[in-house]
Every structure is written in C-alpha cells, then in structure tokens.
C-alpha positions in Angstrom: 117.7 77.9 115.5 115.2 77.4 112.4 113.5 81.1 113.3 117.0 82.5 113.3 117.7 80.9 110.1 114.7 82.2 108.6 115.0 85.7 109.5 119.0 86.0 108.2 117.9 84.4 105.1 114.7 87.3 104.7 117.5 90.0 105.6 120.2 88.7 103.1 117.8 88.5 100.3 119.0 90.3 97.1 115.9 92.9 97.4 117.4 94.1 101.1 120.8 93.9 100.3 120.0 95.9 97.3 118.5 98.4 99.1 120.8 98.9 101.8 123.5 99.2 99.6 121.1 102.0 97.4 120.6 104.0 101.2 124.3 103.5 101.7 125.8 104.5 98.6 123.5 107.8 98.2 124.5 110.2 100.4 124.4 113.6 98.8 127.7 115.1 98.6 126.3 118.6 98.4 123.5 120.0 101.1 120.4 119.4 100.4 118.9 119.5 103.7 119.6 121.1 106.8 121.6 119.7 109.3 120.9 119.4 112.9 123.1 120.8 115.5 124.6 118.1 117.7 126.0 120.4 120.4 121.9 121.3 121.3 120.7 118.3 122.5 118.7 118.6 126.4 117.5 115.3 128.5 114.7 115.8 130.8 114.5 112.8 132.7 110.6 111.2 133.7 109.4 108.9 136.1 106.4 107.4 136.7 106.0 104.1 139.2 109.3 102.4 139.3 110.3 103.0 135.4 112.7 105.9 134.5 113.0 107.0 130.8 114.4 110.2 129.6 113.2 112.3 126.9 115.4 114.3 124.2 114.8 117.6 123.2 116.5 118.7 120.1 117.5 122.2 118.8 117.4 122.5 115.0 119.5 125.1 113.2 117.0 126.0 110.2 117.5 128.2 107.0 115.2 129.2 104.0 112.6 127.7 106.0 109.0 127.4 104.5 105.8 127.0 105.6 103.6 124.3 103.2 101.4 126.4 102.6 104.4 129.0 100.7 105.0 125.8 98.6 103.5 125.8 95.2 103.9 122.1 94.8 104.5 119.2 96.9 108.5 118.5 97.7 107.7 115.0 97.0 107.2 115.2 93.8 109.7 115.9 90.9 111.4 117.2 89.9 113.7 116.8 92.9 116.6 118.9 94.4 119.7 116.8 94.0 120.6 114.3 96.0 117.5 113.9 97.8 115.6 111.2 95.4 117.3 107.7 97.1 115.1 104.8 95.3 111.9 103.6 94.4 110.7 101.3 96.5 107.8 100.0 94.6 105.2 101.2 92.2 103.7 103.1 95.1 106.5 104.7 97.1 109.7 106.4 96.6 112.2 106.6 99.1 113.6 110.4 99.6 116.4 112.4 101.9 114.2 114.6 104.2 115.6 117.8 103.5 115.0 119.1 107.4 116.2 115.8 109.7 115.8 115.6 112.8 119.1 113.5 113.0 121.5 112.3 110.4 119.9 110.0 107.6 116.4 111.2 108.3 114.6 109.5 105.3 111.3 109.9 104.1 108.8 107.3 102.6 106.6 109.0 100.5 103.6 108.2 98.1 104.9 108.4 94.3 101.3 110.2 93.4 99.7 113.0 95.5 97.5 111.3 98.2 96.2 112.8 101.5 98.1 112.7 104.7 94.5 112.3 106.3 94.2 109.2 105.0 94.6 106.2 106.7 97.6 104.0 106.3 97.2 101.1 103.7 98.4 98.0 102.4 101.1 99.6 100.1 102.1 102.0 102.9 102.9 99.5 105.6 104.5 97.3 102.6 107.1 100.0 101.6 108.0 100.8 105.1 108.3 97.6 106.5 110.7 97.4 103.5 112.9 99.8 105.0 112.5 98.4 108.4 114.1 95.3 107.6 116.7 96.6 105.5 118.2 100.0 108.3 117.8 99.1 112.1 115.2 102.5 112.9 112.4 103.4 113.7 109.3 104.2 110.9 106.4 107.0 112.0 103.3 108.7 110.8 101.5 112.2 111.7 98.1 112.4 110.6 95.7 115.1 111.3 95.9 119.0 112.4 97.1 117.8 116.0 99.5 115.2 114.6 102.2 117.4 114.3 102.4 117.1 110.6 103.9 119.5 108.5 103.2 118.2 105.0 99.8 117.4 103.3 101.8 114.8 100.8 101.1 111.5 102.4 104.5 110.1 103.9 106.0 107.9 106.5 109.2 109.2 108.3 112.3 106.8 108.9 115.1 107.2 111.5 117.7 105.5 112.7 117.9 103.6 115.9 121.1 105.2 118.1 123.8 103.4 119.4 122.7 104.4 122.6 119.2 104.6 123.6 119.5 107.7 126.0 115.7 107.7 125.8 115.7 104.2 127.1 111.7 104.1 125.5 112.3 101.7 122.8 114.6 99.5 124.3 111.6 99.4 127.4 109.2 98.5 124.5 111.3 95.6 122.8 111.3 94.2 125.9 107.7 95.1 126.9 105.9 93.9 124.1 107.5 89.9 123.9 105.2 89.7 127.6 101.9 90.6 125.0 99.9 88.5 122.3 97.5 91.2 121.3 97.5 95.1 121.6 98.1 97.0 125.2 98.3 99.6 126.8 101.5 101.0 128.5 101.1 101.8 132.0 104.2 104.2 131.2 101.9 106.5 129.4 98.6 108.0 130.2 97.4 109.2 126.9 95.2 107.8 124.7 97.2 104.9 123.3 97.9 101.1 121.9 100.5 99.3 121.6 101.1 95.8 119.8 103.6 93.1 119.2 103.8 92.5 115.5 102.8 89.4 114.2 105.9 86.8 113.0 106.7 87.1 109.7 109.8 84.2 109.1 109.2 82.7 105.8 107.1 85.4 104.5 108.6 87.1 101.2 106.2 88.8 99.9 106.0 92.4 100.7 102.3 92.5 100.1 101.4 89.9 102.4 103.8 91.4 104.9 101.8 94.8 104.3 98.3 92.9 104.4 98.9 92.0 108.3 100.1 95.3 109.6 97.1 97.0 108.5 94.9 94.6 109.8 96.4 95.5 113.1 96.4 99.2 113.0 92.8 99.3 111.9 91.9 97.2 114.6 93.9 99.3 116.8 92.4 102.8 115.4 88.8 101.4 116.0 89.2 100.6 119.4 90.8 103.7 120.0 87.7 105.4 118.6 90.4 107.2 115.4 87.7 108.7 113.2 89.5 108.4 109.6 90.3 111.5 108.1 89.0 113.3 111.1 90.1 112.4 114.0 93.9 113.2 114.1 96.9 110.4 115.5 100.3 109.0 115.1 102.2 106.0 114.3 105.5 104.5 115.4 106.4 101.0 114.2 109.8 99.1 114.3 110.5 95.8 113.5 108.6 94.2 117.0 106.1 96.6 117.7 103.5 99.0 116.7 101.9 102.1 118.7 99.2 104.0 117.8 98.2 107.3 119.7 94.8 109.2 119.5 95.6 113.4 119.9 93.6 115.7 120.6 95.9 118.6 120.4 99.4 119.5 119.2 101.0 121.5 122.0 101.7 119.8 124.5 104.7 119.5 127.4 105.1 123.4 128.0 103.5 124.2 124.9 105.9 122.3 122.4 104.9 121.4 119.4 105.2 117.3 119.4 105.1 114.6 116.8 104.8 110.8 116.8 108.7 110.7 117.0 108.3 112.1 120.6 106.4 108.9 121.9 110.0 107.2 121.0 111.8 109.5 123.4 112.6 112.6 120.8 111.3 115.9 120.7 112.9 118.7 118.0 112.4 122.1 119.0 
C-alpha cells in the first residue's frame, strides 16, 4: 500500500500534471506532419519455443519527403513549423511533434543545442525522457549509429504511445518478464545481440537528476557488456517505465531486407 502511495503522489505532482496537460492541450490544429494510414497495417505472426508474439508492419503515406542530408539545418532547431514545438522539458531538451509518426502523437525528445546522435545517452537525456515516461503511458527509444536505423544526425529520443491493445503482445511479455529478473538478461525470445533490464525503484525519488543518474548507470553497464563501442559501434534503445533493452546491430536491413529501428524490438515495424 505505501509503494502505491508513493508512486500516485510522484504521478500527481504539479511538474507531471503540468506536462500532461501541455502534451494534451497542444495538438496542432493545422498539419504539420504526416499522418499515417490506419487502413495499412499487416501482422506477421512469430514463434519461437512455446511463446507467440506478432509483429506489426506499418505502411506510411509520405509527402515532401526529404532526405537529412537535403536539409540545410537541423528540424530540431528553430525556428519551428507551427504547432510542432510542445514544451521545454528542461534546460537541455525540448519536447517536439515528430512531423513523420509512425502512429498518432509520435513525439520527439530532442537536445535544445546540436549534439551528435552517435553519442551516447547521458544523464540529461535519460532525465528528460523519463519525464515523459511518467507523465504518457508509451514507450521512449533511441537509434544510434549508421545500422540503427536512424534518420537524423540531431541527437533525439522518440516517444510513442502504448496501444490499447497490444497486438504485438512484446511489451506486455516483457512487463511480465522482467519482475522474474534483478539484474540485466537476456530474452530467450530473441537471438540477437541483446540486454534487457528491470529498472531500478524509483518511489520517493523527485528529483529528475537523480532519476537520470541511475538509468545511465545501467545502460553503460549494459553497452559494455554488450561490447557497444561509443560513437562507433551502432545500437538501439527501448525503455518504458519497468524496463530497459539495449540491442547491439550490425546492420540495418534486416527481415526481407526492411529497414528496422529500435521501435521494431517493441513489435512495430513502418515500412
């Protein structure tokens, strides 16, 4: 009953509600970003043991597409198109509309000055998304490297939300996977080059920092005994609010020569 406690008073402080009523409220009225097409949407079942989970390929209707490197200047800088600044989150990080979603209130978490999206996460990174975490029930992830999938050379965390129903059926597996773990482990769902890790407890911690202090403890430790050369080696990141993976690529194509992301070791693959 007290950890309950604890974490509805960390989500009803004034700094979350805040927030969620910022995310809420912002909406852009006009398009700013492309939309996804809902009636394209193809699950190819997998099985591997006894465990069945599904993943969900996306088609996404695209206009006025550019490559980065057309771009003069990074998107996630301003000045912005309208409606796709949300908030700052901190010093650090603004939180922005992503402009091609992959499903409805794609959000991205971006670095307010141009850093590298080679670099490795940090303290203020993990900070800011956790942030969002607690305030919209998702799903936070990173591509870093030339076989990450990542589009962008602006450093930046994605956010999306959770669905109503897991079709996937991979994170719900993982919430309920990780509470049997203490330390980080690998999935015997997966055969790539992975970790996995149950985040540590946080009740009664307020302060962002310290919040952002532990998680990068544990992806460092996770990203050196996966062998992830920094800035070199490329990987991906997908955290929620109970668990973090980490996954070591090699290459980009992959699964009949689709291009994937860290969002597709969730269950969801855009074509």
């Amino acid at each position: 009953m007290l950890e309950r406690t604890l974490a509805e008073d960390r989500l009803k402080s004034k700094e979350i509600i805040e927030l969620k009523q910022i995310i809420n409220g912002s909406k852009p009225k006009s398009k700013v970003y492309v939309e996804v097409n809902p009636g394209e949407e193809i699950t190819v079942p997998a099985k591997k043991g006894q465990t069945s989970v599904n993943f969900i390929f996306t088609h996404m209707e695209t206009y006025n597409r550019k490559s980065p490197s057309q771009s003069k200047k990074s998107p996630f800088l301003p000045p912005f198109e309208t409606g796709q600044f949300i908030t700052d989150l901190s010093e650090t990080h603004r939180l922005l509309y992503n402009k091609r979603p992959v499903v409805d209130n794609h959000l991205l978490i971006v670095t307010s000055s141009f850093e590298e999206q080679t670099d490795p996460l940090n303290l203020q990174d993990f900070s800011a998304a956790y942030k969002v975490l607690l305030t919209m029930n998702g799903v936070c992830y990173f591509n870093s490297g030339r076989h990450s999938g990542s589009t962008q050379p602006h450093k930046h965390l994605q956010w999306v939300p959770k669905p109503k129903e897991d079709k996937s059926e991979i994170v719900t597996l993982l919430d309920e996977e990780v509470i049997l773990h203490e330390k980080p482990f690998r999935w015997p769902i997966y055969s790539f080059a992975h970790l996995i890790a149950p985040l540590p407890n946080f009740e009664g911690i307020k302060n962002n920092d310290e919040i952002g202090a532990r998680l990068v403890e544990l992806y460092l430790e996770m990203m050196e005994n996966l062998k992830i050369k920094k800035k070199i080696d490329s990987h991906n990141l997908v955290m929620d609010e109970k668990w973090m993976m980490v996954v070591k690529r090699s290459k980009e194509n992959t699964f009949h020569n689709i291009n994937v992301n860290a969002l597709a070791f969730a269950g969801r693959i855009s074509l």
